[in-house]
N, C-alpha and C positions, 0 to 999 in steps of 0.2 A: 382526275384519275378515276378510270371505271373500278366496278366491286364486281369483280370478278367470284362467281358462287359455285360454280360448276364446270364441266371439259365443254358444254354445249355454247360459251361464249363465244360469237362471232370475232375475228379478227377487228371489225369497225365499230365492236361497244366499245373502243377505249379510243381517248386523241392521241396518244402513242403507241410504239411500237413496243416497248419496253415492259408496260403496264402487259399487254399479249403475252407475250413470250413470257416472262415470268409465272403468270399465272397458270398456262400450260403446263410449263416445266413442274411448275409446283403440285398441280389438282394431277398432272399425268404420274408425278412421283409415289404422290401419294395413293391412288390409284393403285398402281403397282403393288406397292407394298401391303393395301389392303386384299387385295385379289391373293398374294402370294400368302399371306396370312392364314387366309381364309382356306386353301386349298390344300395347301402345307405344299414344301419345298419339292419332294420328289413327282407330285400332279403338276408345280407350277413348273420344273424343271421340261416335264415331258411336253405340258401343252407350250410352253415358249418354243423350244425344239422346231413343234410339230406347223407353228405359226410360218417360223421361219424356214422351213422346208415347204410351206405352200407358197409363200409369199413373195421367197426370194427373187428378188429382182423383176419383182411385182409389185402394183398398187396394190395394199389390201386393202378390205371394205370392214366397217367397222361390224356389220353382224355376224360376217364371218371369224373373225377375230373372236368374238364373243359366247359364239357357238364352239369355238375349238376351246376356250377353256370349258366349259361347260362342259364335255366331252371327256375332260380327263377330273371330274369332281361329281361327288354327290352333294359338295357344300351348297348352300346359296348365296350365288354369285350376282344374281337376278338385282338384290335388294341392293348390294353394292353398285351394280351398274346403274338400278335408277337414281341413286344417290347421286354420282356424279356424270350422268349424261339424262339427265330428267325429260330433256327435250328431244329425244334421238328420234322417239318414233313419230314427232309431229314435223322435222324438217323432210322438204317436197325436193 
């Protein structure tokens, strides 16, 4: 079973499917809740909104995403993001 550390694990660190998807759900959960934390409920409210009004029924891309909350926060969101996507800006 892979150790999953971070949202930047490829689907193929792990020999199942399970061991993926959990850790996702888990690091993406927590994520969340740390971002919503951080920003408090009426910025987190506004930039989910505003995510989902760009996005809808669209791929979105992950620095967009991450520029629209940034957008509605003076907090630092930055140090959460590299916490849990540590590898974002070295994938090609």
């Amino acid at each position: 079973m892979a150790n999953f550390e971070n949202m930047d694990a490829g689907m193929h660190a792990s020999d199942d499917d399970f061991t993926y998807v959990f850790s996702i759900y888990f690091f993406g959960a927590s994520f969340i809740k740390d971002v919503s934390e951080a920003m408090g409920p009426e910025n987190f409210d506004a930039a989910i909104r505003e995510i989902y009004d760009t996005y809808y029924l669209l791929q979105s891309d992950t620095e967009g995403v991450f520029d629209i909350f940034r957008s509605h926060t003076d907090a630092d969101i930055d140090s959460l993001i590299e916490v849990y996507f540590p590898n974002r800006n070295t994938a090609e």
